[in-house]
N, C-alpha and C positions, 0 to 999 in steps of 0.2 A: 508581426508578433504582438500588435499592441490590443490587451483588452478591449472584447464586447461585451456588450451587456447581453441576457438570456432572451431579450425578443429581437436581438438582431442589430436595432440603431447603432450607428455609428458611435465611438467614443472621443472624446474630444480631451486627453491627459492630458496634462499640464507634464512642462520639460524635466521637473524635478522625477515626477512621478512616473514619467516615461524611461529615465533613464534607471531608475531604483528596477523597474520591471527587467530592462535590459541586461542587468547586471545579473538577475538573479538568474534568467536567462542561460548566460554564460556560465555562473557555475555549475546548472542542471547540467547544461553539455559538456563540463568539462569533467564531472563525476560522473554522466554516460561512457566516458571515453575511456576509466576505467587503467587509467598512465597519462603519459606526456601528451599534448596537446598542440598541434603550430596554431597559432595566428590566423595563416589563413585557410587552415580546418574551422576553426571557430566560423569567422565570415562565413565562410560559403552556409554553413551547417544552419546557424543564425540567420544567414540572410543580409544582415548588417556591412554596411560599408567598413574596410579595412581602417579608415581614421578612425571609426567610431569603438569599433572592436577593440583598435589600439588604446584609447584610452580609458576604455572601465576596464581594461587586463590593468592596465596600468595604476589604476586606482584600488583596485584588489590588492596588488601588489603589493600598495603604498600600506594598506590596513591589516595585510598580515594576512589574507583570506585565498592569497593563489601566493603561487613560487613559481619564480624562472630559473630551471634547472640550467644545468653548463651547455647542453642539446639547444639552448634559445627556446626549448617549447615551455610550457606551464604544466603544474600540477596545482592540486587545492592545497592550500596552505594550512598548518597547524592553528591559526585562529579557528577556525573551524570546527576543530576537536573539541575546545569547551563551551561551544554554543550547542552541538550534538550530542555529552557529555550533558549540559545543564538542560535540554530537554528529554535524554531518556533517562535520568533520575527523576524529573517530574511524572513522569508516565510512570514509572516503577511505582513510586511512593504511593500514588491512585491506583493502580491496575496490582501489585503482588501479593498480599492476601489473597484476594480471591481465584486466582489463579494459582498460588501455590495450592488453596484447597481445592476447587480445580482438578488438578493434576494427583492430588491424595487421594481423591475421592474416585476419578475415571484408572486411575495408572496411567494415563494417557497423556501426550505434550498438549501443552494448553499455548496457546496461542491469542495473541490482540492483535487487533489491525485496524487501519484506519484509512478512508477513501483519499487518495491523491490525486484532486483531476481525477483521468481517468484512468487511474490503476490504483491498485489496494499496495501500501505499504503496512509488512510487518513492523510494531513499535515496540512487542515484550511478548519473554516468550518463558515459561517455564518448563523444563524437560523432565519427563518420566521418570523416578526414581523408584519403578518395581520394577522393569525391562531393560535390558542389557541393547536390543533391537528397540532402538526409539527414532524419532521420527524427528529433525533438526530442519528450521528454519532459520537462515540469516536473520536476526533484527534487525532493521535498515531495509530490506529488500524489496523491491517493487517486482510486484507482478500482477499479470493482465487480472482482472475482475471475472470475465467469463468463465475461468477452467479453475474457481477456487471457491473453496465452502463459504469464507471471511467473505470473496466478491460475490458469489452470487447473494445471501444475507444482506447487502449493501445496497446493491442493485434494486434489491424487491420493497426495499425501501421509497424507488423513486419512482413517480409517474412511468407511464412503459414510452409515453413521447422524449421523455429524458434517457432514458433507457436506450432508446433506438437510438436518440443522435451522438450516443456516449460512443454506445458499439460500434458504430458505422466509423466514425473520428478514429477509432482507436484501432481496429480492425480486430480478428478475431480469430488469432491463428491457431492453427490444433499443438495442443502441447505433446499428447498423444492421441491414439487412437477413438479413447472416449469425449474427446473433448466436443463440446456442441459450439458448431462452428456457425450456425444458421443464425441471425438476429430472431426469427421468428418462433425457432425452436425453442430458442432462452426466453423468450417471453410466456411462455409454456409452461417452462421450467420455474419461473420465478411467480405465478401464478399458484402453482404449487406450493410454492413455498411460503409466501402469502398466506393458503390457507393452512399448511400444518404447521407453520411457527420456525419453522426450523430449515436449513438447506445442507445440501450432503454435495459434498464433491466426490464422486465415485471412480477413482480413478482416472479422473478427466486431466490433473497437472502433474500425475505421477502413479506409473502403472506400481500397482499394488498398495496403494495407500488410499485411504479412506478417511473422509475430516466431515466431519458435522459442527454446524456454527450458525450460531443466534446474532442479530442484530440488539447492541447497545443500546446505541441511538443511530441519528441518517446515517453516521459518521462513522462510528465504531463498530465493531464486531468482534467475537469472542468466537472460539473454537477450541476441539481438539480433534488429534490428528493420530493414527497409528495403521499398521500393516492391516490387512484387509482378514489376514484370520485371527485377528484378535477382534477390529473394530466392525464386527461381520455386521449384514444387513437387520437381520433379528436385535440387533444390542443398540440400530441408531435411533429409536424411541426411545429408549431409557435415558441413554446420552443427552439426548437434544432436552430430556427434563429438567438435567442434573445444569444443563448447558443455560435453560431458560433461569435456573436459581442466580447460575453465577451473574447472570445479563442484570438479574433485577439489583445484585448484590451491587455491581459496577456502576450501576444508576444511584442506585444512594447514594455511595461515595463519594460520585463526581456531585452530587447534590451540594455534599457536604465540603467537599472543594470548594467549589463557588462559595 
């Protein structure tokens, strides 16, 4: 599990920085796992010898960032809550303007996300307030890049040789029926979308829901998202216009961050 670099060479960390990777490691899989946790779930899953697993649980532990329930197994620990906590009020404070106008402007849930490795996590999300029937995504939530407006936007971002080795790593499973399951069909798709600016998840991550979303920057992406007879195929040009304002608006801002 220990970092390479993008042409391949070997990496040579240093013990400090190998075990900071480890750890963080251990938390991904223990907030995959979504409850309790044993010990030697961890190992095998990580890979990791059992001393070694035993002692960054151990040091989690010590820092407040895992719990050992009464079961012996672990959960993530409440330190965690205001490091989570203190990065989606950051996000907010950049990203809600525009997104509440956004979502004023479409009636539609707006939506931000950002490339994780390789899956797109939602980071703020503003909901519909003309529609009773709106369209709810977890904050926090990862999901694959292929079968989403936010990933493919992201994608079309990157060389198509980055693109191939992302998909192939990550696999590419059908969420539904629409879902483009082919690397070379998405390269197709993300071509497309390239040249109109803009990408549409058509029912590829949830049958009857339709999301159109612009690229931020490499990183970010912007959307909204609603039922398929509202957000019909005739109305995702307008959208991805209204979608390209909010992209330029979110570039200023973070300019202005910085």
């Amino acid at each position: 599990m220990n970092a390479k670099p993008t042409d391949g060479s070997p990496v040579r960390a240093s013990a400090g920085v190998q075990s900071l990777g480890r750890a963080f490691d251990v938390l991904e899989l223990m907030a995959a796992a979504e409850g309790e946790i044993a010990l030697s779930r961890l190992a095998e899953e990580s890979g990791l010898p059992g001393p070694t697993i035993h002692r960054i649980v151990r040091t989690l532990v010590a820092r407040g960032y895992v719990l050992q329930m009464p079961s012996r197994r672990y959960v993530l620990g409440p330190r965690l809550i205001g490091l989570g906590s203190g990065a989606r009020a950051s996000v907010e404070a950049w990203a809600s303007p525009p997104l509440h106008a956004l979502a004023e402007e479409t009636g539609e849930t707006a939506n931000l996300a950002m490339l994780d490795l390789d899956r797109v996590v939602y980071v703020a999300q503003v909901p519909s307030t003309r529609h009773t029937m709106r369209m709810f995504t977890e904050v926090g939530r990862r999901v694959y890049a292929h079968c989403t407006g936010v990933g493919k936007a992201l994608l079309a971002e990157l060389p198509d040789d980055d693109v191939r080795r992302m998909l192939t790593a990550a696999g590419m499973p059908a969420t539904t029926s629409h879902t483009i399951t082919d690397v070379d069909r998405m390269l197709e798709e993300l071509a497309r979308v390239r040249e109109q600016g803009y990408a549409v998840d058509d029912g590829e991550q949830e049958l009857g829901v339709r999301c159109v979303a612009v690229a931020v920057n490499p990183a970010t992406a912007v959307s909204v998202s609603g039922p398929t007879s509202r957000v019909t195929r005739k109305a995702v040009p307008s959208l991805a216009r209204v979608l390209q304002s909010a992209a330029r608006s979110l570039a200023g801002r973070e300019g202005r961050r910085a």
